[in-house]
PDBQT receptor file of N, H, CA, C and O in Angstrom, charges set to zero:
ATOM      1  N   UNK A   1       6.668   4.739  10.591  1.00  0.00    +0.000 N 
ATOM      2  CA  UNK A   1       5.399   4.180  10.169  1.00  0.00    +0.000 C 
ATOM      3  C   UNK A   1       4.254   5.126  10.531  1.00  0.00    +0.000 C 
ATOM      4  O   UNK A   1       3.499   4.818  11.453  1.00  0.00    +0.000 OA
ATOM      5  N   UNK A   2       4.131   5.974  10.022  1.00  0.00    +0.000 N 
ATOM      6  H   UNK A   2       4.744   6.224   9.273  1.00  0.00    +0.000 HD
ATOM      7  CA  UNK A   2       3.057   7.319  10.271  1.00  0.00    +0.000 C 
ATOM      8  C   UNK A   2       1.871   6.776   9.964  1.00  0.00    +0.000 C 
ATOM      9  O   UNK A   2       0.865   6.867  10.668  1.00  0.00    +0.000 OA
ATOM     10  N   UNK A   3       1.980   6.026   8.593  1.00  0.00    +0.000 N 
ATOM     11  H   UNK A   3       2.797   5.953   8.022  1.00  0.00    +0.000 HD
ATOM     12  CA  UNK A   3       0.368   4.876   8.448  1.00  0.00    +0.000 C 
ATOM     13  C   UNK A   3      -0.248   4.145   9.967  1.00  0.00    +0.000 C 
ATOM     14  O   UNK A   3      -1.381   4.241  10.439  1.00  0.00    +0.000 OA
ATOM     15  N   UNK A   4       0.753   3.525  10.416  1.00  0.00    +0.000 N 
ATOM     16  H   UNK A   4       1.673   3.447  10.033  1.00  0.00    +0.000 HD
ATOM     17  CA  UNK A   4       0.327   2.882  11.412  1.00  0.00    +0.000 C 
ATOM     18  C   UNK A   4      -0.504   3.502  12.520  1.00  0.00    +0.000 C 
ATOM     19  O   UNK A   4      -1.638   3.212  12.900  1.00  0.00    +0.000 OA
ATOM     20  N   UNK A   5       0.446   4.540  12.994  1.00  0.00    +0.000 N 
ATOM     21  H   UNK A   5       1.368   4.776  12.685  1.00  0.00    +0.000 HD
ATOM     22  CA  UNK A   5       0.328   5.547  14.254  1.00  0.00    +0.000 C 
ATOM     23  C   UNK A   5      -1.326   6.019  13.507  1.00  0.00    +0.000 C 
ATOM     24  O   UNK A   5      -2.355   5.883  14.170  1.00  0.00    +0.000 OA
ATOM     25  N   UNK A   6      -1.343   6.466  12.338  1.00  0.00    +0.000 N 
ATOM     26  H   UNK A   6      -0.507   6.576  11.799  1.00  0.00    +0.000 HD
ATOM     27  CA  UNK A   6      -2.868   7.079  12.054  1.00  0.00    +0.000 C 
ATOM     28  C   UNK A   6      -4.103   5.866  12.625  1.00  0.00    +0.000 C 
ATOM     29  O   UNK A   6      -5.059   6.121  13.359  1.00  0.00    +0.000 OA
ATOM     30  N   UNK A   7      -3.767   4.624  12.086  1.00  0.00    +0.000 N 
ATOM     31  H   UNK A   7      -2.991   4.416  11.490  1.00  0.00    +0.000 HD
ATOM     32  CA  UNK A   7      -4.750   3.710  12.416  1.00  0.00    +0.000 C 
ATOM     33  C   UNK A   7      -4.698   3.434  13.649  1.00  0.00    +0.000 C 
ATOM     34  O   UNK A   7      -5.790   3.023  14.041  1.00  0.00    +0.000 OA
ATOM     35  N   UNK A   8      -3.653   3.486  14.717  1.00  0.00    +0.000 N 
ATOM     36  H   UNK A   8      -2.766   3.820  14.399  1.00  0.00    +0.000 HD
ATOM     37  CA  UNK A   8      -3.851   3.333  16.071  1.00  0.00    +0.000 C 
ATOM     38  C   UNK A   8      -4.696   4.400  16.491  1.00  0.00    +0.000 C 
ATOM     39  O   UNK A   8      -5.816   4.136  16.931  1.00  0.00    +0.000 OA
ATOM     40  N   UNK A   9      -4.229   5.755  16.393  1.00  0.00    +0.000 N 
ATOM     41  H   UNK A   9      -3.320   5.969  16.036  1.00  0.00    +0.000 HD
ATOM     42  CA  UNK A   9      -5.359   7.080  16.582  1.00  0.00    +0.000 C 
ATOM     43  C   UNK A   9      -6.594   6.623  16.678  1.00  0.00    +0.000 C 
ATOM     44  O   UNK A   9      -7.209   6.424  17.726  1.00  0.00    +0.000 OA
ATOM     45  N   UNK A  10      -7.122   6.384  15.142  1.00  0.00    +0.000 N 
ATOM     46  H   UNK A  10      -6.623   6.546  14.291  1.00  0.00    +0.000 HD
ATOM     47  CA  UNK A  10      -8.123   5.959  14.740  1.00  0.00    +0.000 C 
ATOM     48  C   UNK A  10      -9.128   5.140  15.533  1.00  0.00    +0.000 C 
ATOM     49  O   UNK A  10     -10.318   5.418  15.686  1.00  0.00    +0.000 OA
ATOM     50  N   UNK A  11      -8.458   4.063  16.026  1.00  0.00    +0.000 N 
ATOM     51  H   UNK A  11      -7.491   3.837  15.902  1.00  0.00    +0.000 HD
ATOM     52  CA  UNK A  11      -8.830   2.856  16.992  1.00  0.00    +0.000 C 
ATOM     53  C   UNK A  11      -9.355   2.621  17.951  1.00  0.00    +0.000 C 
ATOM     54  O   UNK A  11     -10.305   1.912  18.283  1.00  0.00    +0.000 OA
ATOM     55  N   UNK A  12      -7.990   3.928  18.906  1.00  0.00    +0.000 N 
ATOM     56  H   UNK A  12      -7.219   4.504  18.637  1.00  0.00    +0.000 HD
ATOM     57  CA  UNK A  12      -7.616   4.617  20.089  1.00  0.00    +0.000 C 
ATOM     58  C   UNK A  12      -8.868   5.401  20.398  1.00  0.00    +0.000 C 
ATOM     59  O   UNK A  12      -9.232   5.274  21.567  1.00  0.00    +0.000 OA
ATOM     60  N   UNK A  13      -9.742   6.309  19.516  1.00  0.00    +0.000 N 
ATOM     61  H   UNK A  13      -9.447   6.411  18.566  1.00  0.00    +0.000 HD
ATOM     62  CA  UNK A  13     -10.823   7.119  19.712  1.00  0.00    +0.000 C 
ATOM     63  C   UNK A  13     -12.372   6.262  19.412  1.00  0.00    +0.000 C 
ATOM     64  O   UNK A  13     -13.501   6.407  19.879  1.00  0.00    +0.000 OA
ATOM     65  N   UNK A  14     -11.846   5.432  18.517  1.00  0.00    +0.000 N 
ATOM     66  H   UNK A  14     -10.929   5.314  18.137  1.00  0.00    +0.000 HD
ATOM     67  CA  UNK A  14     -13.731   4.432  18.318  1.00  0.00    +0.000 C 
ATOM     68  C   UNK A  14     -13.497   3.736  19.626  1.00  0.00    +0.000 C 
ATOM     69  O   UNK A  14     -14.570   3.546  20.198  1.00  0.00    +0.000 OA
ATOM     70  N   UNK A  15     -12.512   3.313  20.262  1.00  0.00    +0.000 N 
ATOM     71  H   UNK A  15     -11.640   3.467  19.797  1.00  0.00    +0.000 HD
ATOM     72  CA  UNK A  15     -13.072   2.183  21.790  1.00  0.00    +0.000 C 
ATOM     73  C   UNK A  15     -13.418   3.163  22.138  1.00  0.00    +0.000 C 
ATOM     74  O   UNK A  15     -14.648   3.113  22.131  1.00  0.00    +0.000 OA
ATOM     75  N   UNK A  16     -12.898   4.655  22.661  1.00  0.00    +0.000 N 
ATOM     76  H   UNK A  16     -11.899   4.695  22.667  1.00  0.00    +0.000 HD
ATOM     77  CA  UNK A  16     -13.672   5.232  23.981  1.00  0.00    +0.000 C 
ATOM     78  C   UNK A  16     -14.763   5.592  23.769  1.00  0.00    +0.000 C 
ATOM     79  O   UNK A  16     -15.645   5.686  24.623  1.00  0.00    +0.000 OA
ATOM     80  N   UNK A  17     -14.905   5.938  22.198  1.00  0.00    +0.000 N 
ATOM     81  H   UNK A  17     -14.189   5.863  21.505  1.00  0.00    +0.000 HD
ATOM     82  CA  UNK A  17     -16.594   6.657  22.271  1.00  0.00    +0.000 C 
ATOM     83  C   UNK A  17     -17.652   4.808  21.902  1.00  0.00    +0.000 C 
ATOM     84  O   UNK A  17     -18.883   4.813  21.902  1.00  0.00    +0.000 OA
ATOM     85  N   UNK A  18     -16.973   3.711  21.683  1.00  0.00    +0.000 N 
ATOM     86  H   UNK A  18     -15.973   3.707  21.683  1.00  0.00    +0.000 HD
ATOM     87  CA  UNK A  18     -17.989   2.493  21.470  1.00  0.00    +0.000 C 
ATOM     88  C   UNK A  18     -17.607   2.091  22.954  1.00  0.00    +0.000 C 
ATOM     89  O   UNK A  18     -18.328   1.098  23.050  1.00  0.00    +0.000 OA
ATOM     90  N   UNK A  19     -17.134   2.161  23.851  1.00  0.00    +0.000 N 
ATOM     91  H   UNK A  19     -16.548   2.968  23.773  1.00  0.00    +0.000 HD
ATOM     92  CA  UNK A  19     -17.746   2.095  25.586  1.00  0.00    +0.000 C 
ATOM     93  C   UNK A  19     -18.331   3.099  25.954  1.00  0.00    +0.000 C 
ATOM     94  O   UNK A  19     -18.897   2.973  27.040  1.00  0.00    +0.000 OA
ATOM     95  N   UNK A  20     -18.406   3.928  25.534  1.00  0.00    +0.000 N 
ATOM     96  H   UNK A  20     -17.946   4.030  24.651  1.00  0.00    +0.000 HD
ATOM     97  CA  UNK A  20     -19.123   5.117  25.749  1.00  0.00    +0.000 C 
ATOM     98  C   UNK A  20     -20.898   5.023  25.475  1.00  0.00    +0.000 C 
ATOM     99  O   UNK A  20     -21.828   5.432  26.170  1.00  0.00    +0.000 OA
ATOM    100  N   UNK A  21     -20.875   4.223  24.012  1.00  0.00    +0.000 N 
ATOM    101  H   UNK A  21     -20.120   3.891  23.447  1.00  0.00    +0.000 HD
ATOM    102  CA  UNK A  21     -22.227   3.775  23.808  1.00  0.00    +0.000 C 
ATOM    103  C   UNK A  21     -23.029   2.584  24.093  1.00  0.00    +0.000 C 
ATOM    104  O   UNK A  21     -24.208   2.597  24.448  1.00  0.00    +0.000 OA
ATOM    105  N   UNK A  22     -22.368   1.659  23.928  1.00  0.00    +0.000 N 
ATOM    106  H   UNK A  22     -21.410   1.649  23.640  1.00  0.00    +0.000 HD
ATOM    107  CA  UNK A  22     -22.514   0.610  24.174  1.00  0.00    +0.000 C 
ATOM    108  C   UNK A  22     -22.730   0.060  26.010  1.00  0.00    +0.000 C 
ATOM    109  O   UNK A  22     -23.349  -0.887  26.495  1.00  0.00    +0.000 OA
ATOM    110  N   UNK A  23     -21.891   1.171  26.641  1.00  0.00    +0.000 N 
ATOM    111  H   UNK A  23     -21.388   1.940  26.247  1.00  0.00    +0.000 HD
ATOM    112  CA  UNK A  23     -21.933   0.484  28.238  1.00  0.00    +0.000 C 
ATOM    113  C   UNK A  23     -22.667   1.669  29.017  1.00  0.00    +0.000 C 
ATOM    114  O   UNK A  23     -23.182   1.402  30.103  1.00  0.00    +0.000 OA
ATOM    115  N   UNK A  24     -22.729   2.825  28.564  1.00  0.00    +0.000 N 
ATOM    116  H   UNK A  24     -22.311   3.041  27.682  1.00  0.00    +0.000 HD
ATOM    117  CA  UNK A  24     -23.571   4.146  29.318  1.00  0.00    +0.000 C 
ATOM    118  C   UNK A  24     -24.678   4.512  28.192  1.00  0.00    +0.000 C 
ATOM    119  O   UNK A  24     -25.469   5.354  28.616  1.00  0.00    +0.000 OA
ATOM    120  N   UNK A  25     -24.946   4.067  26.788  1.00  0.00    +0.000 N 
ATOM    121  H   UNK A  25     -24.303   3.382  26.444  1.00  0.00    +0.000 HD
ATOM    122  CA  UNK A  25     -26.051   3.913  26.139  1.00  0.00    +0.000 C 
ATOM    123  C   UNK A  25     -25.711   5.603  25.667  1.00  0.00    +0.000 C 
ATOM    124  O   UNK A  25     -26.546   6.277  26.271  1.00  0.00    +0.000 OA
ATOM    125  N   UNK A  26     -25.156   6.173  25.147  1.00  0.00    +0.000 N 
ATOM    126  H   UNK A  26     -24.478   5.625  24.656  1.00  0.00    +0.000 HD
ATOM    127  CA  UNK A  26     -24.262   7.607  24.951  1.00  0.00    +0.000 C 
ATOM    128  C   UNK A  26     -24.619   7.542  23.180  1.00  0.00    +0.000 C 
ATOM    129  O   UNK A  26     -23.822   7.018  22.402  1.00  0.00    +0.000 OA
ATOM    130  N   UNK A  27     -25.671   8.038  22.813  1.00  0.00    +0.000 N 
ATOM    131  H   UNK A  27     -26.318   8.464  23.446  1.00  0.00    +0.000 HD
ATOM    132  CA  UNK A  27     -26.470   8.146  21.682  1.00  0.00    +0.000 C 
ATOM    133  C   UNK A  27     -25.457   9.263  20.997  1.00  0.00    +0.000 C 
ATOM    134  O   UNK A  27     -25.345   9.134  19.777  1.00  0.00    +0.000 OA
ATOM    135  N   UNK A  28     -24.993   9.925  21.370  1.00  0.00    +0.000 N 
ATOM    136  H   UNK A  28     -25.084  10.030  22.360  1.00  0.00    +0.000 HD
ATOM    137  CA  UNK A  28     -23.889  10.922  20.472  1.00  0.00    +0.000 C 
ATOM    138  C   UNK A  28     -22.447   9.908  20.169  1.00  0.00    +0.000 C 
ATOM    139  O   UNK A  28     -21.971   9.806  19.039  1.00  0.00    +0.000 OA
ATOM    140  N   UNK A  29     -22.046   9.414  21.016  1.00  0.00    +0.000 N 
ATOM    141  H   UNK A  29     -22.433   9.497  21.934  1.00  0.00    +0.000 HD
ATOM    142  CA  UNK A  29     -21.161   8.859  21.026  1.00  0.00    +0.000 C 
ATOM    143  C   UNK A  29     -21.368   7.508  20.066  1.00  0.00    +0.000 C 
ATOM    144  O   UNK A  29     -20.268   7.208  19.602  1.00  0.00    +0.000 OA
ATOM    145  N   UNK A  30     -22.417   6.587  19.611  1.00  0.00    +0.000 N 
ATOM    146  H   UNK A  30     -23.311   6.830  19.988  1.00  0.00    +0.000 HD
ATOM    147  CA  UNK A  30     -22.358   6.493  19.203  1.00  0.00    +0.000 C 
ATOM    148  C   UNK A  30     -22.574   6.784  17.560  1.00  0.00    +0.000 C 
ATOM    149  O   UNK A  30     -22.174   6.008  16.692  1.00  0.00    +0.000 OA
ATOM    150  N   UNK A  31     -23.101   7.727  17.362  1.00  0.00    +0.000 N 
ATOM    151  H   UNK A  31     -23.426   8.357  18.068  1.00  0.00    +0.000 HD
ATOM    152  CA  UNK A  31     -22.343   8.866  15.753  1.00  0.00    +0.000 C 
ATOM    153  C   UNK A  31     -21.247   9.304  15.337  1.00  0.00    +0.000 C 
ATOM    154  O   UNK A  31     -20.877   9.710  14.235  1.00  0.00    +0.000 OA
ATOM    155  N   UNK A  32     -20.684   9.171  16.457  1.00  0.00    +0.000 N 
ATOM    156  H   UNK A  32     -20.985   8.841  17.352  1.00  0.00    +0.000 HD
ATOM    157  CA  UNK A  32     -18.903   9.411  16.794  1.00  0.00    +0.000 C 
ATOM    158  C   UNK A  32     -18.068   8.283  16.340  1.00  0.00    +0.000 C 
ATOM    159  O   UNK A  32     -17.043   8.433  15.673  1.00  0.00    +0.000 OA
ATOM    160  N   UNK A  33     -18.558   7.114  16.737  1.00  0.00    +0.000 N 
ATOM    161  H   UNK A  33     -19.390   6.992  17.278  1.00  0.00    +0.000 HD
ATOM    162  CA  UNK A  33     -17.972   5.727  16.566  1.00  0.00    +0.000 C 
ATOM    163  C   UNK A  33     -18.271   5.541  14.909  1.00  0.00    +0.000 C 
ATOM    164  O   UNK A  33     -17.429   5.030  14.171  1.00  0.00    +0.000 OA
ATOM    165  N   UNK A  34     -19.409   5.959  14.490  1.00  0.00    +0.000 N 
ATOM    166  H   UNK A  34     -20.093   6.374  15.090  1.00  0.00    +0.000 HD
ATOM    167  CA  UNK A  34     -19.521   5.294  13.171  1.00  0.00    +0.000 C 
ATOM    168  C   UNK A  34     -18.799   6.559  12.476  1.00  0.00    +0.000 C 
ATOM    169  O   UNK A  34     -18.025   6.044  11.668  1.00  0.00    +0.000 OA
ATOM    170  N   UNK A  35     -18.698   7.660  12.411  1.00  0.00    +0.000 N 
ATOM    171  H   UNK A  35     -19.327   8.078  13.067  1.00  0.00    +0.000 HD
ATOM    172  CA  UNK A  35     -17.656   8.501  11.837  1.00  0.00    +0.000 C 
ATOM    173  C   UNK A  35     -16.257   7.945  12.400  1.00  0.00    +0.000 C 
ATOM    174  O   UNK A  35     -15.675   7.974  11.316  1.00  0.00    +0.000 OA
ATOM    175  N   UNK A  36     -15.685   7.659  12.926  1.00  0.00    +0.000 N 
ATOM    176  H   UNK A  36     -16.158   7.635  13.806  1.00  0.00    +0.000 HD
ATOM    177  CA  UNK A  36     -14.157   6.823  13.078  1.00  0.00    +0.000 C 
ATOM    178  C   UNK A  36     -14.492   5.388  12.617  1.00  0.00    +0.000 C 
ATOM    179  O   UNK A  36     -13.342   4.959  12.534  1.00  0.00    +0.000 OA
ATOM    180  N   UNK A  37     -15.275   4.360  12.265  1.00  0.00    +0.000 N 
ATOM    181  H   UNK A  37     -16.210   4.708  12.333  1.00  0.00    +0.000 HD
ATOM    182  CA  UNK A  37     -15.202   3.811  11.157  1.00  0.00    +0.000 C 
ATOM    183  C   UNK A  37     -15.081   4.476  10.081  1.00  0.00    +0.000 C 
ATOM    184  O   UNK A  37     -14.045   4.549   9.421  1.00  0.00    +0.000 OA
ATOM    185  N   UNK A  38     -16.190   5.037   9.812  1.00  0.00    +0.000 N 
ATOM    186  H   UNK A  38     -17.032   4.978  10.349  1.00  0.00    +0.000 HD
ATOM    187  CA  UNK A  38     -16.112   5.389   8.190  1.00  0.00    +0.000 C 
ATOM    188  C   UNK A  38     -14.546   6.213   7.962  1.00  0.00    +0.000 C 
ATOM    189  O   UNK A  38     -14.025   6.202   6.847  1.00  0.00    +0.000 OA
ATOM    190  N   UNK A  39     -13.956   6.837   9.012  1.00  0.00    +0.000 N 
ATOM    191  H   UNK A  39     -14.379   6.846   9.917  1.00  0.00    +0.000 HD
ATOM    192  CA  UNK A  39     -12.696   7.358   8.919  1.00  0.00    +0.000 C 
ATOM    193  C   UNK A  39     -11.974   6.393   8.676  1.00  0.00    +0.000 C 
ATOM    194  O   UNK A  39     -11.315   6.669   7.674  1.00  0.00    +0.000 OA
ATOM    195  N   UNK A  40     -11.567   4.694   9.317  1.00  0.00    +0.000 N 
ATOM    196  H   UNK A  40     -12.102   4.469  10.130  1.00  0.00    +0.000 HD
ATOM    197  CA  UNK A  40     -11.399   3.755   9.501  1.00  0.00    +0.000 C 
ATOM    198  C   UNK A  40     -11.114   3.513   8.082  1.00  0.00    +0.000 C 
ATOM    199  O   UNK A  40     -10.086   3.898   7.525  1.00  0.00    +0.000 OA
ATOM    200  N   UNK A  41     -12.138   2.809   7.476  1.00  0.00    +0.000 N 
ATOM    201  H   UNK A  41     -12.973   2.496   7.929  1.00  0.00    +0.000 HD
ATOM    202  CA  UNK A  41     -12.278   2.936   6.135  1.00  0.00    +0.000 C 
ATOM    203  C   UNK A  41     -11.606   3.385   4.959  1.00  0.00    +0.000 C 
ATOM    204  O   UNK A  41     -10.892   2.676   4.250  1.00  0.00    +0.000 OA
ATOM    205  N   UNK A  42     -11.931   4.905   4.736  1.00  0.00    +0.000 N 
ATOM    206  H   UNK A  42     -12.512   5.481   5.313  1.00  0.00    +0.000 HD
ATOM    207  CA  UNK A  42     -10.862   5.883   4.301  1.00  0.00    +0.000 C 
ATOM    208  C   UNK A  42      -9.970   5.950   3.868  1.00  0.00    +0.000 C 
ATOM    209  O   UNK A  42      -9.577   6.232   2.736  1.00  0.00    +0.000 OA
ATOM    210  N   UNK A  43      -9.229   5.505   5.380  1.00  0.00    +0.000 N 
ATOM    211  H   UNK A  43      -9.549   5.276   6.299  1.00  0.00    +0.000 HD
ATOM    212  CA  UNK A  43      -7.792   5.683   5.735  1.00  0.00    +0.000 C 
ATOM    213  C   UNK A  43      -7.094   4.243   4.989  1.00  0.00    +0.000 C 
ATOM    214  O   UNK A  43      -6.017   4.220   4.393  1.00  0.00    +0.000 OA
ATOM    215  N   UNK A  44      -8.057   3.034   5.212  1.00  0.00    +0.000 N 
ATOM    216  H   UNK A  44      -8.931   3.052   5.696  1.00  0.00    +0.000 HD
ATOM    217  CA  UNK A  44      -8.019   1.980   4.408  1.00  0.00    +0.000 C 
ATOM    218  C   UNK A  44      -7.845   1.917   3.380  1.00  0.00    +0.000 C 
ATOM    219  O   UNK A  44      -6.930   1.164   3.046  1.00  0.00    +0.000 OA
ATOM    220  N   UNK A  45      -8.443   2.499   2.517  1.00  0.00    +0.000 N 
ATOM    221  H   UNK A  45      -9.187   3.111   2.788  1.00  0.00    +0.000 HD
ATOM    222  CA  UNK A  45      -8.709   2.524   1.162  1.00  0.00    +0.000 C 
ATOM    223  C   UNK A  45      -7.625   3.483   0.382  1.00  0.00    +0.000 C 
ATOM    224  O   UNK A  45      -7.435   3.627  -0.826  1.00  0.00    +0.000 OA
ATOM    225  N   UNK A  46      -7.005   4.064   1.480  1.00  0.00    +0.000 N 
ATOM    226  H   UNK A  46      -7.160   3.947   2.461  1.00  0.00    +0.000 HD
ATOM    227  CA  UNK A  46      -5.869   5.066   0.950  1.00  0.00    +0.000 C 
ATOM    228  C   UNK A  46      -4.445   4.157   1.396  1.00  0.00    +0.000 C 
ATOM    229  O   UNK A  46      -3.440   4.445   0.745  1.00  0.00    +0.000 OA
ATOM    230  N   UNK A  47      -4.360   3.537   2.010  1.00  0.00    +0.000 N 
ATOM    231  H   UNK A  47      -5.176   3.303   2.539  1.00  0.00    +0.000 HD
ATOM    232  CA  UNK A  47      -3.248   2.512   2.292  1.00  0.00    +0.000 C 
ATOM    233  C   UNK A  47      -3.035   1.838   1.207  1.00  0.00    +0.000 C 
ATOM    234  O   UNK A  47      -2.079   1.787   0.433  1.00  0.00    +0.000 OA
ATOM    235  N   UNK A  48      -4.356   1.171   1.262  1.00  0.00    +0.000 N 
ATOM    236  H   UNK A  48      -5.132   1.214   1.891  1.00  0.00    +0.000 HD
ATOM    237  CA  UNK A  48      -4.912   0.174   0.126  1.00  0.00    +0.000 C 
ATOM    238  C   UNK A  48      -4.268  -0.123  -1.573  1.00  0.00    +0.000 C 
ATOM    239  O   UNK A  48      -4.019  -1.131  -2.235  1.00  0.00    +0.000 OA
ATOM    240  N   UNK A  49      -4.146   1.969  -1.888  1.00  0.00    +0.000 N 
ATOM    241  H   UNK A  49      -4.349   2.787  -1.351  1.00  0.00    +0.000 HD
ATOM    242  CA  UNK A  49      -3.986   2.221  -3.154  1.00  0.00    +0.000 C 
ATOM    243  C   UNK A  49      -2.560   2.735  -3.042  1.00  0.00    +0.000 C 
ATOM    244  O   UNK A  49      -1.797   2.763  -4.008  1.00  0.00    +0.000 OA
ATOM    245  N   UNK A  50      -2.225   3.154  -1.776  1.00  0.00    +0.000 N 
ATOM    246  H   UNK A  50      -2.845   3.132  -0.992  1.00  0.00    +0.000 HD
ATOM    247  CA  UNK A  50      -0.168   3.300  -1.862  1.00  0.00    +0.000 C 
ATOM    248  C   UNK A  50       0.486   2.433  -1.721  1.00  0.00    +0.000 C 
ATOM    249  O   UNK A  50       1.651   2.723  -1.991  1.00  0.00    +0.000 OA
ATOM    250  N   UNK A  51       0.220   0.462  -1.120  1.00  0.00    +0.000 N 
ATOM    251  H   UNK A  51      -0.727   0.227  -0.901  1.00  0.00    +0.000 HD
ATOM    252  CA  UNK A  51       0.476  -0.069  -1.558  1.00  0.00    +0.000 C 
ATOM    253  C   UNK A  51       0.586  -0.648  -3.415  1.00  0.00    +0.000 C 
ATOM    254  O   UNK A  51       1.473  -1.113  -4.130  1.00  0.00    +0.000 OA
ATOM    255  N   UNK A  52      -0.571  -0.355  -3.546  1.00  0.00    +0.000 N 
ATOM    256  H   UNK A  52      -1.293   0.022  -2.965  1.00  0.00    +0.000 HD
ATOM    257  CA  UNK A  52      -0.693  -1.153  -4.495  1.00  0.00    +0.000 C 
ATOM    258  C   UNK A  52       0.507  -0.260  -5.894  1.00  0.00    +0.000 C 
ATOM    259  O   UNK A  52       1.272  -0.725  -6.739  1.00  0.00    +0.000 OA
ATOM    260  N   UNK A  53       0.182   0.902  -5.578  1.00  0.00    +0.000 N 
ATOM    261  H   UNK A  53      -0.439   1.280  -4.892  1.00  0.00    +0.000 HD
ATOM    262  CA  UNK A  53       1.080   1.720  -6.521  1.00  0.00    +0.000 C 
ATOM    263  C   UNK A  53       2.458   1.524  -6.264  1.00  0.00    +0.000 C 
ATOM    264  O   UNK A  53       3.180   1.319  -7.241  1.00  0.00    +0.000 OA
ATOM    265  N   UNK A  54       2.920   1.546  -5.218  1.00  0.00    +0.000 N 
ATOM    266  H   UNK A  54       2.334   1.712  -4.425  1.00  0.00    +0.000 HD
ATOM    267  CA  UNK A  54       4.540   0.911  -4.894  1.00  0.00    +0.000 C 
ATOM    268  C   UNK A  54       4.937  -0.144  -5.239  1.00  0.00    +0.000 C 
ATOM    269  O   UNK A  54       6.135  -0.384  -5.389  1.00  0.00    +0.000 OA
ATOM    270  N   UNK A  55       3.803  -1.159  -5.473  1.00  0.00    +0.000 N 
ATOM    271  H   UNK A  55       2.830  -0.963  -5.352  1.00  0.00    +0.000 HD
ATOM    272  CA  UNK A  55       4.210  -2.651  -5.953  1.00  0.00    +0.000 C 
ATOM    273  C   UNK A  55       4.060  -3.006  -7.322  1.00  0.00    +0.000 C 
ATOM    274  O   UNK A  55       4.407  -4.073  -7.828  1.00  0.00    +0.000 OA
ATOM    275  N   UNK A  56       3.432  -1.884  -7.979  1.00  0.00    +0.000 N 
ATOM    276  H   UNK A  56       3.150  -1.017  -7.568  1.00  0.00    +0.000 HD
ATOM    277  CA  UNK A  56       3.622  -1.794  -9.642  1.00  0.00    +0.000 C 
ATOM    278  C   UNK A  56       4.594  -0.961  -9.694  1.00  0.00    +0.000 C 
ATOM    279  O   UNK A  56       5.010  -0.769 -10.837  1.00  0.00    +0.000 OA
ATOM    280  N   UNK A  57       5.021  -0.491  -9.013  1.00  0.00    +0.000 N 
ATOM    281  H   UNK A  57       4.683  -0.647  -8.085  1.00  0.00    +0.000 HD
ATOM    282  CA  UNK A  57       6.169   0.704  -9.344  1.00  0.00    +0.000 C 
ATOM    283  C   UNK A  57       7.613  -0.570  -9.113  1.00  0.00    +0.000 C 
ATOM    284  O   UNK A  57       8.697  -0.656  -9.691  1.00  0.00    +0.000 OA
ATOM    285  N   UNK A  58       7.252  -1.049  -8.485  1.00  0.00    +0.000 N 
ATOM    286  H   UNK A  58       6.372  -0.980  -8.016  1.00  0.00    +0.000 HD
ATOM    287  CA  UNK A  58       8.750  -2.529  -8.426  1.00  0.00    +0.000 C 
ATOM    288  C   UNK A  58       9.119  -2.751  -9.815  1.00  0.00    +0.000 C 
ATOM    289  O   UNK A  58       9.987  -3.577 -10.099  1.00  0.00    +0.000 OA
TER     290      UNK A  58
């Protein structure tokens, strides 16, 4: 499940840099957090469409 492991990554790096901003107020860190959403996202939207193509491909 290589999909998976990417979105744990993903996850794994927005908590440390959103405690990073959120609890030490880390103004870079949070630009960091909203680029691993928008990565978040992405990565979503590309799942999103290899499901959907595998299940018309049935």
């Amino acid at each position: 499940m290589s999909r998976m492991d990417d979105i744990n990554n993903v996850i794994e790096e927005l908590q440390v840099d959103m405690n990073k901003f959120y609890e030490k107020g880390n103004k870079a860190a949070g630009t960091r957090a909203r680029k691993h959403l928008m990565n978040l996202k992405n990565l979503a939207h590309e799942i999103r469409q290899e499901i959907q193509a595998k299940k018309n491909a049935m």
